[in-house]
C-alpha positions as CSV (number, residue, x, y, z in Angstrom):
1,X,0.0,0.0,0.0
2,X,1.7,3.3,-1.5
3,X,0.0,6.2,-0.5
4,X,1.1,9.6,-0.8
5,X,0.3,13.0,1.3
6,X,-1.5,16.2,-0.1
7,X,-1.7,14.6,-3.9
8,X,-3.4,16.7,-5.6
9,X,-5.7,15.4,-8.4
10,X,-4.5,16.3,-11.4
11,X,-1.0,16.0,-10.2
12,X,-0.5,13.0,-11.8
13,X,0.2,12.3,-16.1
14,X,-2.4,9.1,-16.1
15,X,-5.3,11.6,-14.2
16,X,-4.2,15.1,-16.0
17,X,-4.5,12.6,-19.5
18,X,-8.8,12.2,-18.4
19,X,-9.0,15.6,-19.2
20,X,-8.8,17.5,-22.6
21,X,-8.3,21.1,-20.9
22,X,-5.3,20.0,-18.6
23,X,-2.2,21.9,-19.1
24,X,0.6,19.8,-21.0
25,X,3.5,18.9,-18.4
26,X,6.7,18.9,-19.9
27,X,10.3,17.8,-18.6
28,X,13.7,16.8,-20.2
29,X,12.3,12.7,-19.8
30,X,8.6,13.1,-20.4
31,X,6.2,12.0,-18.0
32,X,7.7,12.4,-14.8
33,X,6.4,9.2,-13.2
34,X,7.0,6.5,-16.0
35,X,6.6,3.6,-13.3
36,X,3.0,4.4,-11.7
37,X,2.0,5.4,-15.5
38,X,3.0,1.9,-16.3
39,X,1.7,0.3,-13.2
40,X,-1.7,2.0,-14.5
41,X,-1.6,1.0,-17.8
42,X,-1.3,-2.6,-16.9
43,X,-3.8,-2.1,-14.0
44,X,-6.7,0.1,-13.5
45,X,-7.1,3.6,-12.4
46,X,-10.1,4.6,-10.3
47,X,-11.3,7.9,-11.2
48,X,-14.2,8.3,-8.7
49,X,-12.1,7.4,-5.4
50,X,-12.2,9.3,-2.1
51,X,-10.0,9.5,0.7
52,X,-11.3,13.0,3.5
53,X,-10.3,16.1,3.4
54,X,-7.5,16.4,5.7
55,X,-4.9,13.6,6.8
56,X,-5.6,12.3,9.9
57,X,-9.1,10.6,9.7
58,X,-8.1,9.5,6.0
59,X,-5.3,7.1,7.5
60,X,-8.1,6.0,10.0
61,X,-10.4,5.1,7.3
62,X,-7.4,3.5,5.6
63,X,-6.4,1.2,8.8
64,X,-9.8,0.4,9.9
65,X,-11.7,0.5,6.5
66,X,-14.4,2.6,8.4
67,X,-15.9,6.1,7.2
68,X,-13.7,8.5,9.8
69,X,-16.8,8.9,11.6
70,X,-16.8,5.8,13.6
71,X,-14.7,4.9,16.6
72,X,-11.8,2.7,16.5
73,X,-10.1,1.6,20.1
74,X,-7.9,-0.7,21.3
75,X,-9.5,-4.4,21.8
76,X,-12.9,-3.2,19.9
77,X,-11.4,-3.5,16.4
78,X,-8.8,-5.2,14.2
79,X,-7.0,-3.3,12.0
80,X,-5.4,-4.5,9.1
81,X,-2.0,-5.1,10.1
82,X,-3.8,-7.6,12.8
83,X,-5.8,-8.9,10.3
84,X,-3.1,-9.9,8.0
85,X,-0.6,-11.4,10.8
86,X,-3.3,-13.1,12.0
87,X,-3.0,-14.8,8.3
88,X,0.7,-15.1,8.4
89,X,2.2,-12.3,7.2
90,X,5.0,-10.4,8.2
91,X,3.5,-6.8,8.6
92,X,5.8,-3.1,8.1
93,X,4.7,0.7,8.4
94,X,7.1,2.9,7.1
95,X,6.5,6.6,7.2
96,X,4.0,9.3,8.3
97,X,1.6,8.7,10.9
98,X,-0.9,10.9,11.8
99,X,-4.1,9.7,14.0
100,X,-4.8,8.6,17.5
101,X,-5.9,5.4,15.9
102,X,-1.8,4.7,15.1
103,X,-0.5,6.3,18.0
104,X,-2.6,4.1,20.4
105,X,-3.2,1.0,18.1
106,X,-0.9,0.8,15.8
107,X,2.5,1.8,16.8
108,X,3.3,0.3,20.1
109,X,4.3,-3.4,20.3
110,X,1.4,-5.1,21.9
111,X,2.6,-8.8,22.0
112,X,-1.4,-9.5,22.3
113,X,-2.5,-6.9,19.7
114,X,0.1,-6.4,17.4
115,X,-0.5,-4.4,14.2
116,X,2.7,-4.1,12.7
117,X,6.2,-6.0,12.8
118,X,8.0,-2.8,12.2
119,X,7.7,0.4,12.4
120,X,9.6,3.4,11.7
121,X,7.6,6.6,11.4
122,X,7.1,10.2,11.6
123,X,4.0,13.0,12.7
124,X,3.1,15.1,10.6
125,X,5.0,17.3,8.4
126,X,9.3,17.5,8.5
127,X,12.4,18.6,6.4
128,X,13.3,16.2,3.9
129,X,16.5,16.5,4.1
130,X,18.4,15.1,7.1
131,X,22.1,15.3,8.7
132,X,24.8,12.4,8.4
133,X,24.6,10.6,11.6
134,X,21.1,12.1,12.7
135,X,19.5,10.5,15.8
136,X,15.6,9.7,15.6
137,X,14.0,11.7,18.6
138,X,10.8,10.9,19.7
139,X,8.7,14.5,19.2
140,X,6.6,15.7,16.8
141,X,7.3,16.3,12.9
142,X,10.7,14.4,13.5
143,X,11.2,10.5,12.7
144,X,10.6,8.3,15.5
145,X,12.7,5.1,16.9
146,X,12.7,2.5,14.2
147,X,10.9,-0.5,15.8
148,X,11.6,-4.0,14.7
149,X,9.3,-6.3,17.0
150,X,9.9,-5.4,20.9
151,X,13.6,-4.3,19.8
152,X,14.2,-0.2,19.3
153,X,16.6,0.4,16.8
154,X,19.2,3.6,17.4
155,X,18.7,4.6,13.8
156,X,20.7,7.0,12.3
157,X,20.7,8.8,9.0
158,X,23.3,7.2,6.4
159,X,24.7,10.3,5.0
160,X,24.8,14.3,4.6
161,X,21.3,15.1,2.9
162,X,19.8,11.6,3.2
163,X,16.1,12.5,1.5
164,X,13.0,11.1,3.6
165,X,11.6,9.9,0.4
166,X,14.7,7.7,-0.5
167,X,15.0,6.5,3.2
168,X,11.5,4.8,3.1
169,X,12.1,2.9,-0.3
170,X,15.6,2.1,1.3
171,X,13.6,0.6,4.2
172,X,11.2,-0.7,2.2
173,X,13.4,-2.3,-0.1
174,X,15.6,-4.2,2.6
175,X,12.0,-5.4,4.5
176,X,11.1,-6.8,1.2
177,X,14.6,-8.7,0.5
178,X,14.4,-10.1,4.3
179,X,10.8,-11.6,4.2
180,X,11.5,-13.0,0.7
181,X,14.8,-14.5,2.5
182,X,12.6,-16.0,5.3
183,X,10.1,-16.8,2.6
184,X,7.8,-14.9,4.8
185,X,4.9,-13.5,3.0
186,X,4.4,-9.6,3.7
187,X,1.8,-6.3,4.1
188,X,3.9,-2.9,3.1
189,X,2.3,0.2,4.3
190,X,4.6,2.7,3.2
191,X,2.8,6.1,3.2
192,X,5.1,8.9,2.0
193,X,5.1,12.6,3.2
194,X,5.5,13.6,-0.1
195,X,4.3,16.2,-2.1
196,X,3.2,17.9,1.5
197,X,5.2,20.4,2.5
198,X,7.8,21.9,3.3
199,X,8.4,21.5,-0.9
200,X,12.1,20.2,-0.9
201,X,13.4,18.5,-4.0
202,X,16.7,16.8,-4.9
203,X,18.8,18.5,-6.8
204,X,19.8,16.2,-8.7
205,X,16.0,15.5,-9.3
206,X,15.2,18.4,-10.8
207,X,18.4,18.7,-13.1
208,X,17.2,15.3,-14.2
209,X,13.8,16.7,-15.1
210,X,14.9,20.1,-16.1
211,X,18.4,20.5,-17.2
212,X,18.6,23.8,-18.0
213,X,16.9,24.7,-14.5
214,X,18.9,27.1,-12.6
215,X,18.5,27.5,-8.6
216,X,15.6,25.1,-6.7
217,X,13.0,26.1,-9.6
218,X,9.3,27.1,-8.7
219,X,6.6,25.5,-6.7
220,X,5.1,23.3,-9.7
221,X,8.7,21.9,-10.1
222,X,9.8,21.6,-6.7
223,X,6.6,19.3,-6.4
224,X,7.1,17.2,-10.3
225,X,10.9,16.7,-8.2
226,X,8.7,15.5,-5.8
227,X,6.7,12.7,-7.5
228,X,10.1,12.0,-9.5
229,X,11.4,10.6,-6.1
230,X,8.2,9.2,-5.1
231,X,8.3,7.0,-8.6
232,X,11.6,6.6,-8.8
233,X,10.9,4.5,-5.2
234,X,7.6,2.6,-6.9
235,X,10.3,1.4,-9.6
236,X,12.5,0.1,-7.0
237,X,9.8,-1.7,-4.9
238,X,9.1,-3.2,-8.3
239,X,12.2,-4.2,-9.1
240,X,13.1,-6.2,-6.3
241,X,10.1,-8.1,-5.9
242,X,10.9,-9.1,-9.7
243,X,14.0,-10.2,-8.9
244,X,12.7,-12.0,-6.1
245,X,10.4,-13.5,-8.1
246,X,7.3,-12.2,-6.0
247,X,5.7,-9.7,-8.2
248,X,3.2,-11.8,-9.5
249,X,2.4,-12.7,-6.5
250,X,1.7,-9.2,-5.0
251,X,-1.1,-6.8,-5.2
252,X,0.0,-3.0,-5.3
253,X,-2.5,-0.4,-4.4
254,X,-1.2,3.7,-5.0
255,X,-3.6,6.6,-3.5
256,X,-3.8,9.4,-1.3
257,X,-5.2,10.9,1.8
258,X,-6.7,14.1,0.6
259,X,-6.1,16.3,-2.6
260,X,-3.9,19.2,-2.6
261,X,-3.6,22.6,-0.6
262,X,-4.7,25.9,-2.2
263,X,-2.0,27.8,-4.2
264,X,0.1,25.2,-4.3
265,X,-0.9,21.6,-6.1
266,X,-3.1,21.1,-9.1
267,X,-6.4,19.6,-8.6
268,X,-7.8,20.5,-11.7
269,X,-10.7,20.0,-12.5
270,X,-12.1,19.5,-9.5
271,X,-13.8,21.8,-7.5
272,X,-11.9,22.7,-4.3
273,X,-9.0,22.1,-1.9
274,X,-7.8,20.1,1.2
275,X,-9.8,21.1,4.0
276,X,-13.0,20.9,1.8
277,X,-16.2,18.9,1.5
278,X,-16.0,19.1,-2.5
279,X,-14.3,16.4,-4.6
280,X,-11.0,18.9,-5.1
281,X,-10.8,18.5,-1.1
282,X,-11.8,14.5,-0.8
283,X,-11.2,13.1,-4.3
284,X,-8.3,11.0,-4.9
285,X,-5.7,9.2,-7.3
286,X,-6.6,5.5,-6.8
287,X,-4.3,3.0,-8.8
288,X,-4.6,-0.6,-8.2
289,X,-2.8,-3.4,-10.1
290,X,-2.2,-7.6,-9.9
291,X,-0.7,-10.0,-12.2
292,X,-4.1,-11.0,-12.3
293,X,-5.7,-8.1,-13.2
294,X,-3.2,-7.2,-15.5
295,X,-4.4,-10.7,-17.5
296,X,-8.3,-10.1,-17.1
297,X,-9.2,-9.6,-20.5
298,X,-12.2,-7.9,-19.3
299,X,-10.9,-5.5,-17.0
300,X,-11.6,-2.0,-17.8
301,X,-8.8,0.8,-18.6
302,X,-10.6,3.2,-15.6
303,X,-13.4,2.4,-13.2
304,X,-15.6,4.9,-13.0
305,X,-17.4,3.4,-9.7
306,X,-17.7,4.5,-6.3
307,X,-14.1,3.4,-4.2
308,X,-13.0,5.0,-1.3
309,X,-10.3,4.2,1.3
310,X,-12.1,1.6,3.5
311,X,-12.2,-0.7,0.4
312,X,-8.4,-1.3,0.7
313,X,-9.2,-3.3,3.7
314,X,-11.3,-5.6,2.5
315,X,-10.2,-6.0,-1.3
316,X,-6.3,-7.0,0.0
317,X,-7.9,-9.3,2.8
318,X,-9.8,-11.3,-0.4
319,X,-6.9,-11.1,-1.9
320,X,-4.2,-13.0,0.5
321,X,-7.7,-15.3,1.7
322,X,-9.9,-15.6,-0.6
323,X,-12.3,-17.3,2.4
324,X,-12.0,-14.5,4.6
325,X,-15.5,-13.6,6.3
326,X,-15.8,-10.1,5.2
327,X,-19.2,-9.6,7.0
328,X,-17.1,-10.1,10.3
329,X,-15.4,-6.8,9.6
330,X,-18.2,-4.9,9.5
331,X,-16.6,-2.4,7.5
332,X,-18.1,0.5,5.4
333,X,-15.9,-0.5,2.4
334,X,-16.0,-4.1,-0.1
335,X,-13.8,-6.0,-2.1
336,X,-14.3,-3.9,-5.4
337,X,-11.4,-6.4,-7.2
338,X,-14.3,-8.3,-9.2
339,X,-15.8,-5.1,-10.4
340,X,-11.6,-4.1,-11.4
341,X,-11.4,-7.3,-13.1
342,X,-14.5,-6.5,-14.7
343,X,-16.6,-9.4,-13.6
344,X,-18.7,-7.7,-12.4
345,X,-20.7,-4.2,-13.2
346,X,-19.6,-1.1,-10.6
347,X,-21.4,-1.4,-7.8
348,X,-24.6,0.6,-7.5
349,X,-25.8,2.5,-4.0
350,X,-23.4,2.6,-2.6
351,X,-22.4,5.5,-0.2
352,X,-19.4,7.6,1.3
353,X,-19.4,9.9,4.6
354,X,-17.6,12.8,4.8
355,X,-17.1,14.9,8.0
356,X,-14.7,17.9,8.3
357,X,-14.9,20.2,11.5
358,X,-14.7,24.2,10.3
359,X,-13.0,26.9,10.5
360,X,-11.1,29.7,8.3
361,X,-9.2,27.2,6.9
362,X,-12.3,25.8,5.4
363,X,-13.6,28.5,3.4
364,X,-16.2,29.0,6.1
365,X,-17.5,31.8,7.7
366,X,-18.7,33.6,11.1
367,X,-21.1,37.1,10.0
368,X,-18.9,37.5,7.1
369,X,-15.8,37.4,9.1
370,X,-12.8,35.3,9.3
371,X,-13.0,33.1,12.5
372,X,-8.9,32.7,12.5
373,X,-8.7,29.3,13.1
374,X,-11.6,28.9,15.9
375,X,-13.9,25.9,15.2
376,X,-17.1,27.3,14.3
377,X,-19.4,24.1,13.1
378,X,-19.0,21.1,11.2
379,X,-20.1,19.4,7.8
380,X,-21.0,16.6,6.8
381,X,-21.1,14.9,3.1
382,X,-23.3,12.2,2.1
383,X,-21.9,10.4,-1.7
384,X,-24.5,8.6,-3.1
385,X,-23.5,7.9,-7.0
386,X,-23.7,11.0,-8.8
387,X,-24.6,13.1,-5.8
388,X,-23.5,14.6,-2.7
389,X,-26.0,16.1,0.1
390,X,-23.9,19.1,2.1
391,X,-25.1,19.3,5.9
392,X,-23.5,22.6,7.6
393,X,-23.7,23.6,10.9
394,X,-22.8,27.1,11.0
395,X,-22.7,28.1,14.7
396,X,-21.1,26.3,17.2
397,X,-23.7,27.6,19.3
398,X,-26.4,25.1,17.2
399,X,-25.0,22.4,16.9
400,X,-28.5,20.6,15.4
401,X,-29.1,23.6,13.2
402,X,-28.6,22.5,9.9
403,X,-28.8,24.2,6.4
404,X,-28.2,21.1,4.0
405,X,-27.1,21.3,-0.2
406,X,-27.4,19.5,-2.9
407,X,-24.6,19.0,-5.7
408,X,-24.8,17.1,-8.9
409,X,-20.9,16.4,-8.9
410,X,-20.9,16.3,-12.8
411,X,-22.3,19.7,-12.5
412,X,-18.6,20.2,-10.0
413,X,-16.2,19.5,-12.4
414,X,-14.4,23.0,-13.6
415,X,-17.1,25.0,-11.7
416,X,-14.6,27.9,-10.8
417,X,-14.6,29.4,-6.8
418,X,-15.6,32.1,-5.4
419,X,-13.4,35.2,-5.4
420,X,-14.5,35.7,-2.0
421,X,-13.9,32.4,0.3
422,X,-16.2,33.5,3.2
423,X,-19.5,33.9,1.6
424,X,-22.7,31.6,2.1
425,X,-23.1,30.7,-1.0
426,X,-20.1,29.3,-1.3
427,X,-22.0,25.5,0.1
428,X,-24.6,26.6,-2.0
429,X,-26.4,24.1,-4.1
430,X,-26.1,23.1,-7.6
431,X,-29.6,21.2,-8.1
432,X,-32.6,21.8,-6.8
433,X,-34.1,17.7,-6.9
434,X,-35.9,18.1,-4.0
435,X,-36.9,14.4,-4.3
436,X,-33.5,13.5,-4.6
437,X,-32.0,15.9,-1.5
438,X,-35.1,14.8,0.4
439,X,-34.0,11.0,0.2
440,X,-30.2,11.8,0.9
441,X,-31.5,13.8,3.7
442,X,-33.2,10.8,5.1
443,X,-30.1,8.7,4.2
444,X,-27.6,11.1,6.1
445,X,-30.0,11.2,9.5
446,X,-29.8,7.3,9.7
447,X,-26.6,7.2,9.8
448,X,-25.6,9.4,12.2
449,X,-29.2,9.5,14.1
450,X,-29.8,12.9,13.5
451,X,-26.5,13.7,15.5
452,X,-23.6,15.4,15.1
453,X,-20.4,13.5,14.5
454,X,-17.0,13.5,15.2
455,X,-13.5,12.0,14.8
């Protein structure tokens, strides 16, 4: 399991390619990721998948395969590290981490509930680049100790600009190589900080993908660098379960937590930004791919059908045991690999919930004035197929005072924003179905029971 941090949408060549109006992206090699563009081609690219629209309760959904608005504590739940020990598999997280579900669950060693083998990990955002004989030190946005089992590891960073991105695959790499040794089957989680900021590229990165670039180049180069390294990795994961002879036997799944920030990544064309309800907030890159997909003669190019994070869960449990009692998960996701393969039609009905607490960050507003980073409401998105039901709660103050909105999301894509961020209408409708917002409206009250929740 790849997945990358504040991805925007149409960040990637094989999602910019969906669209006719997408700017052309040129460097000195082409496409900038030539493995995931491959891995696609020979797989199948989701176009309609959704992760939430910031990082925290997307890794939850990830871990747990339940919508971010459930609860997930220790003994109560089995995560899918658990679940894939339990099975016989030798189980690594390498990267960021970024929820209370990891810090409590996840990340210690719990002889009796252990999620993950080994772990080596980091909160939030932090520099890239690190110092030749760097200690780990346990605090936040700075790597913590490399766990392997009970055992702490005094890591220390191999050389003078050792880049984050680099250090994972190199991880990565070597846990493959020792499971294959002790002919150990194995789950990778390896969720990369990158493209979320701070935006720090190799050097030698960019020169590769812009020669004739002189100093660290702009923003929309800094992040291509980015994604370079980020491929380059996906390539050398590849590459050595070839040459282990494993990678027919492994499925790879590439996404996201949320799309990109404002001024800085490429979403287009959806609507919106991280922190947001809309698609350009929750909307994701989604790339899945098997020897055995890769040979379905009726798998299609993209699925256009509902997937969102909690599927990952559930499709790579079917996948290492194929008897596994999905039911007992109770999950909010499925196994969507028959309707990849194309044995079966996308999946009809189904539904996705969003929740986001507000603030200025959000586009949201107080009277017409910025609330400067103070809570003010919440909202909640219901994804039914085509559609999305909007519940806002404005003022703290009413919590069960809700205006609700109804958005036809082919109606979203390429609908501009407003100049002013801190307007109503900016939650304002884009159909006015009644019978339609009336039975999401019903939809959305069952499953919370009228109530507001949280993560």
């Amino acid at each position: 399991m790849i997945f990358c941090d504040d991805l925007g949408f149409g960040e990637l060549p094989v999602y910019r390619a969906l669209y006719e109006d997408s700017d052309a992206v040129e460097t000195a090699i082409g496409s900038f990721t030539p493995n995931l563009d491959e891995l696609a081609r020979r797989g199948v690219v989701c176009t309609r998948a959704y992760g939430n629209n910031t990082c925290a309760p997307a890794r939850m959904s990830l871990l747990t395969g339940k919508w971010q608005t459930r609860k997930a504590q220790l003994g109560e739940h089995r995560l899918i590290g658990y679940q894939m020990r339990s099975r016989g598999m030798r189980t690594a997280h390498f990267g960021k981490y970024h929820h209370e579900v990891e810090k409590t669950i996840t990340i210690p060693y719990r002889p009796d509930h252990l999620e993950f083998d080994e772990f080596f990990g980091l909160e939030a955002m932090t520099n890239y680049f690190r110092r030749a004989g760097e200690v780990i030190a346990e605090r936040k946005n700075s790597p913590i100790t490399y766990r392997v089992g009970e055992r702490t590891i005094d890591y220390k960073f191999p050389a003078e600009g050792a880049y984050l991105t680099d250090t994972l695959t190199d991880l990565s790499v070597d846990f493959i190589s020792r499971c294959v040794q002790d002919e150990k089957p194995l789950l990778l989680y390896l969720p990369f900080n990158a493209p979320h900021t701070p935006i720090q590229a190799k050097r030698d990165d960019l020169r590769t993908l812009f020669p004739e670039l002189e100093g660290e180049g702009d923003v929309r180069q800094r992040i291509m660098a980015m994604m370079h390294a980020v491929d380059r990795g996906i390539g050398r994961l590849i590459q050595t379960l070839k040459e282990r002879r494993q990678l027919d036997n492994t499925l790879i799944l590439f996404t996201g937590d949320n799309n990109g920030e404002h001024d800085l990544s490429l979403n287009h064309p959806l609507h919106g930004y991280k922190h947001e309800p809309f698609d350009g907030g929750i909307r994701v890159p989604f790339v899945v791919w098997s020897k055995t997909l890769e040979n379905s003669s009726s798998k299609p190019e993209y699925y256009d059908g509902l997937v969102s994070l909690c599927d990952i869960l559930p499709t790579a449990l079917r996948y290492v045991d194929p008897s596994a009692d999905l039911a007992a998960l109770q999950s909010d996701g499925t196994d969507i690999m028959p309707q990849l393969a194309g044995q079966k039609p996308p999946l009809e009905g189904r539904l996705y919930l969003n929740l986001r607490t507000l603030n200025h960050r959000s586009n949201t507003w107080d009277g017409g004035r910025d609330t400067e980073g103070e809570t003010i409401g919440s909202c909640t998105a219901l994804i039914a197929d085509e559609w999305k039901l909007i519940r806002l709660t404005q003022d703290r103050r009413q919590k069960h005072d809700f205006s609700y909105a109804l958005h036809h999301l082919p109606d979203m894509v390429g609908k501009p924003l407003p100049q002013n961020s801190l307007v109503e209408d900016y939650y304002s409708g884009t159909s006015d179905n009644q019978t339609q917002k009336n039975r999401l409206i019903r939809q959305l009250e069952e499953l919370t029971d009228g109530e507001r929740v949280s993560y």
